[in-house]
N, C-alpha and C positions, 0 to 999 in steps of 0.2 A: 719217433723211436727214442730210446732212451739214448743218454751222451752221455753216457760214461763208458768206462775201455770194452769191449766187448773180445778183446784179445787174451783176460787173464783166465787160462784154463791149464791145469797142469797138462801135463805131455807125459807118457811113457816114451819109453827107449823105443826108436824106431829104427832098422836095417835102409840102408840106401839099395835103391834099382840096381841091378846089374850093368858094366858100362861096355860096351863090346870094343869101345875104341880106347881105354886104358887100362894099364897095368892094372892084375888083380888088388894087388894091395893098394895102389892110391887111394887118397881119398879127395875129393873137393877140398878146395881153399876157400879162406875170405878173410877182408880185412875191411876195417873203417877207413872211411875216405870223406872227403866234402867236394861238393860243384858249385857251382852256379846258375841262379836263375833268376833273371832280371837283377846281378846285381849280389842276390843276396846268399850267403853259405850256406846249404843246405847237406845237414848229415843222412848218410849212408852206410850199407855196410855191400861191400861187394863183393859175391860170390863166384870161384873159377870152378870150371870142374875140372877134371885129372888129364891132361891130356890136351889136344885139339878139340875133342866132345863135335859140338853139332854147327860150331862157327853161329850159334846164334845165338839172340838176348832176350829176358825178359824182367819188364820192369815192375814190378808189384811192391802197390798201395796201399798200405794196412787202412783199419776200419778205426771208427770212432776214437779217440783217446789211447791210439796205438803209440810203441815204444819202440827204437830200432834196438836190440839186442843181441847178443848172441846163444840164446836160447828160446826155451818157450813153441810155441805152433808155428810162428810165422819164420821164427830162422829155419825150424825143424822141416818147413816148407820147401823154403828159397833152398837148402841143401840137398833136399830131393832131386827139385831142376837143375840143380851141378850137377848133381849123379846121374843124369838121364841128359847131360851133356851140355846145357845152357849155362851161359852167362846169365847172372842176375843181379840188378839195382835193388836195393830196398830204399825210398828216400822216404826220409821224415817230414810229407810234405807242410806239415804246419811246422815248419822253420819258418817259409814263404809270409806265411798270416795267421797268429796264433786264431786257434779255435773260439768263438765269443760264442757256439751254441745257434746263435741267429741265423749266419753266413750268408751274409748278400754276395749279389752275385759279382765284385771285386775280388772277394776271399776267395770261392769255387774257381774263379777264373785263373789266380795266382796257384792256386794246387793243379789245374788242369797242365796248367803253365809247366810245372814241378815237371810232370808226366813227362810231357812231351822233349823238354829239356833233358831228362835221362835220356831218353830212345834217340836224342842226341850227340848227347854223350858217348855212347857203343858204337853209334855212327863212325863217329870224329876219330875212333881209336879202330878203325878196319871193317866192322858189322854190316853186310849187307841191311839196308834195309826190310829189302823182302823175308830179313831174317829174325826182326825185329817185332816185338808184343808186348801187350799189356794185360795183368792181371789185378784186380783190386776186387777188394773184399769190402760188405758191407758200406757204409760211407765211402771207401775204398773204390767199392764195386763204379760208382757213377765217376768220379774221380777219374779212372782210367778207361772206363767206355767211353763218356760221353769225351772226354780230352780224343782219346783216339779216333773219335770219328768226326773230330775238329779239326783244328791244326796239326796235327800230330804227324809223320813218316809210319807209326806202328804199323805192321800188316796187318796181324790180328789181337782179339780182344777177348780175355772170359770176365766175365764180373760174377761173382760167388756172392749169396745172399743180398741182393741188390732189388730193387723197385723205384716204382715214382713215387713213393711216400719220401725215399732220399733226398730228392730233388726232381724240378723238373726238367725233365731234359728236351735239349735244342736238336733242331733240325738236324742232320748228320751232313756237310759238308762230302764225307770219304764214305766209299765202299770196302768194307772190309769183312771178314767171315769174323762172328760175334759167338761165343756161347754163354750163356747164363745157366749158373749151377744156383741151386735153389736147396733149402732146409725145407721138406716136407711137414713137419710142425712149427714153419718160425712165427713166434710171436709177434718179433720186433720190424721184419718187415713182411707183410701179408701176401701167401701167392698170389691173391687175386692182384698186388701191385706190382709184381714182378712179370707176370700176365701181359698188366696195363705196356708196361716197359715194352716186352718184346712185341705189342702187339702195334706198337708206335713205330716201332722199328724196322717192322717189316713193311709197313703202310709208305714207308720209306725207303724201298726197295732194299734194306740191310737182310743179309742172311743169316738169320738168329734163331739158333736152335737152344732148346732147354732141357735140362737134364735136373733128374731129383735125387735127394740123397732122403732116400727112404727112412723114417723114423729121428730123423736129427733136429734139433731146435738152432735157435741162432748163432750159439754158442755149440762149437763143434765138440769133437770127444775125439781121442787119439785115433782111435779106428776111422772114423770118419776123415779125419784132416789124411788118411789114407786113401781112404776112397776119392777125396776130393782131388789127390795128386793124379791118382791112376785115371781118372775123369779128364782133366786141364792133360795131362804130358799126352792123349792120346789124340785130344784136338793138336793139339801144337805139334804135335809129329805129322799132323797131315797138313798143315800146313808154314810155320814159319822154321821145322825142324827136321824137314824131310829132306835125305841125304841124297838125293837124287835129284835136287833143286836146282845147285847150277847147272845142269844141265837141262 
């Protein structure tokens, strides 16, 4: 697949979800922050939603040659999941090990690393775990599946235009409910490899279902990066965002 940014698409203006648990006029917060992983600083920008929201987190992994920002698809994202009640990490995981294109498996491991380290992080500051997710897109996409179903605490995982043409992925250590959202035209990673992915996964007792975003290539379009939200918040609501949890 190609390596270069696969994140630079304009965005129109998009409306935030409706929040039932804060004031109408809030709106989500965020700010830049740094952590730690193995050691080394790793920028972010972290987003609140208004309120108490859902007392949960999620951490999403931009794709190829991504930039942490405060605009663009992927903030325009991460502010959706405030709006709909999450906490969210965006980390820059190539702080970890810059990108060389190659990526043996030292460099995937230090980004998985990255991953796992965020869901950490929310941890350390009150997050149920069971509260706790990973989102990654494209390059992204394996980043925070395959890390989550590693080492990781996450409960659950989507990866968004994701396959084994990315990498290949290891055995799953954890059980955790998976969804893979997929571009019904993508060029860049092929359904039949996204396919291959979920068909690995299940073969390894993981519960992964897959969902298509009809007519979209690998590079999203504002409408889409809407669809995609309304797609990822209704898995995550049935599982690491459902208000009826602790109990």
């Amino acid at each position: 697949m190609h390596r270069r940014s696969l994140l630079a698409v304009a965005v129109a203006a998009v409306s935030l979800p409706g929040r039932a648990w804060a004031q109408e006029s809030a709106e989500p917060a965020y700010e830049g922050l740094t952590f730690e992983s193995h050691g080394k600083p790793i920028r972010a920008i972290h987003y609140r939603p208004a309120g108490e929201g859902r007392r949960a987190a999620i951490v999403m992994m931009h794709g190829s040659g991504g930039r942490i920002t405060n605009r663009g698809p992927w903030h325009e994202l991460a502010m959706r999941f405030a709006g709909d009640g999450y906490q969210v990490l965006t980390p820059l995981f190539t702080d970890a090990f810059p990108d060389d294109g190659i990526r043996p498996e030292r460099m995937m491991e230090a980004w998985r690393d990255v991953g796992e380290h965020a869901i950490d992080w929310f941890i350390d500051r009150g997050v149920d775990r069971r509260r706790t997710a990973m989102f990654g897109y494209s390059l992204g996409s394996y980043v925070a599946v395959d890390g989550a179903l590693g080492n990781s605490r996450a409960a659950a995982a989507i990866g968004l235009a994701g396959g084994v043409d990315v990498y290949t992925p290891r055995v799953p250590r954890r059980r955790i409910p998976v969804l893979m959202i997929r571009a019904e035209n993508d060029t860049h990673v092929l359904p039949r490899n996204t396919a291959a992915w979920v068909a690995f996964l299940r073969e390894h007792d993981i519960n992964a279902r897959v969902e298509v975003i009809e007519g979209a290539g690998h590079l999203f379009r504002p409408p889409e990066w809407a669809e995609i939200f309304t797609r990822a918040s209704a898995f995550y609501a049935g599982n690491i965002g459902r208000l009826d949890q602790d109990n």
